[in-house]
N, C-alpha and C positions, 0 to 999 in steps of 0.2 A: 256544476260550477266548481273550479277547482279553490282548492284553500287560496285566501291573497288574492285571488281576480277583483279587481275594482270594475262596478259594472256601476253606470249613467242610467238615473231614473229616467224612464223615457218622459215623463212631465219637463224634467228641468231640461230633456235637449229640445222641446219643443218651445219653453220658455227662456231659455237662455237670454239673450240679448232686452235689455232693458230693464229684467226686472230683476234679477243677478247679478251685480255689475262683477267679474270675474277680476278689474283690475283694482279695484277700490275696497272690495267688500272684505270683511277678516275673516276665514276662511279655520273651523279645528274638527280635528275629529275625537268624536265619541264612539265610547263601546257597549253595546246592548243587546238585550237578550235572544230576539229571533233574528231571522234572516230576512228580511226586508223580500219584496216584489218587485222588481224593475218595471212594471205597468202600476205601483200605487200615485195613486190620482193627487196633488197637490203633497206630493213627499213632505212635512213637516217634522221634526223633533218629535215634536208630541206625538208624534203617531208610532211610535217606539218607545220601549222603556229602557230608559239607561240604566247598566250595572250598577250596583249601590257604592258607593266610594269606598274607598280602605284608606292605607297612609298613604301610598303613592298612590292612586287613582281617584282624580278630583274631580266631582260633576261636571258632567260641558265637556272633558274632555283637555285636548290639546291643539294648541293654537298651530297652524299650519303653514305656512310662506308659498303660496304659489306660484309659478313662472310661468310667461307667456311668450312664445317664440312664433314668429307669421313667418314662412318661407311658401315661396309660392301657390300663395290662395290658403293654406292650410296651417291651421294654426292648432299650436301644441302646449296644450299643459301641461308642468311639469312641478316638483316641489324635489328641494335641498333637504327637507326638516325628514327626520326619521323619528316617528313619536316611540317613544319608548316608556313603558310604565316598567320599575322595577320589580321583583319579587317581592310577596307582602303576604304575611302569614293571615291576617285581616282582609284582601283584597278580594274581589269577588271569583268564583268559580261556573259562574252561568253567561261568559261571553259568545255570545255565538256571529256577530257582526260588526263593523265600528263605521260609523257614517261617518260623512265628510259634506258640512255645511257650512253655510254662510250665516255669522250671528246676527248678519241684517235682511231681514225678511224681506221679501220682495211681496209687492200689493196682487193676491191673487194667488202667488203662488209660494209653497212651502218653501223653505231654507235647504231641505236637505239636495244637497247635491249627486252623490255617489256614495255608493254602498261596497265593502270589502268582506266577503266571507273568513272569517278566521277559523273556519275549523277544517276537518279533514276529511269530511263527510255529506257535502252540503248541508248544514244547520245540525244535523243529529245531535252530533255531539260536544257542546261548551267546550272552551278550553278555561284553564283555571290561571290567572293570575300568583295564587297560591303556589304552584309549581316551577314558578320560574318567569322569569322576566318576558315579555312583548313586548316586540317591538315593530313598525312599517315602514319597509324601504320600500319606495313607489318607484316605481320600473323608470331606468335610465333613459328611455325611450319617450317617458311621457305618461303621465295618467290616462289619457285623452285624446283626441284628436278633434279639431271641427276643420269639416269643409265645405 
């Protein structure tokens, strides 16, 4: 998996519809320490640990604005917002993934939605807030697709 690929836990695309609602739901993402499994079973928050906060990196994360575009059967998500945590001598150094969830849980099934590797290594290697600012620009194309 290369650095930056947003990959769809397979639970949440088998759950999608009903227990998600993608147009309603508030949607942030967090940064935490392993690299997540695209087969873990009911993707939850809690089933990751999140970095521990600094001055700019505040638990939970950052709120996300998602867009929803239907052209011809296939519908695309998309998001304007580019979360950006600034440089923080305080900040944590053990990020290795940042999820993207819904802070309303759907009955059955965990919140997390999609997982982004941020390192350059597949998980090996943390990147440090400490060194310099992050930030996620989500591909002009679209997070997503469903059809």
């Amino acid at each position: 998996m290369a650095q930056g690929t947003l990959t769809v836990f397979n639970e949440a695309k088998k759950n999608i519809s009903g227990l998600v609602d993608l147009q309603a739901d508030t949607f942030k993402v967090m940064l935490v320490t392993t690299l997540p499994a695209v087969g873990t079973v009911s993707p939850d928050t809690d089933d990751f640990t999140e970095v521990t906060g600094g001055t700019s990196y505040v638990a939970g994360g950052i709120t996300v604005a998602l867009t929803w575009l239907e052209s011809g059967g296939t519908v695309t998500c998309g998001s304007v917002t580019v979360p950006t945590w600034v440089k923080d001598v305080s900040g944590p150094t053990n990020i290795v993934a940042a999820i993207v969830y819904s802070t309303v849980a759907g009955a059955g099934l965990g919140d997390a939605l999609a997982f982004i590797d941020m390192t350059t290594d597949a998980g090996s290697t943390p990147i440090s807030l400490q060194t310099g600012d992050i930030s996620i620009t989500f591909n002009g194309s679209g997070l997503f697709t469903l059809a």
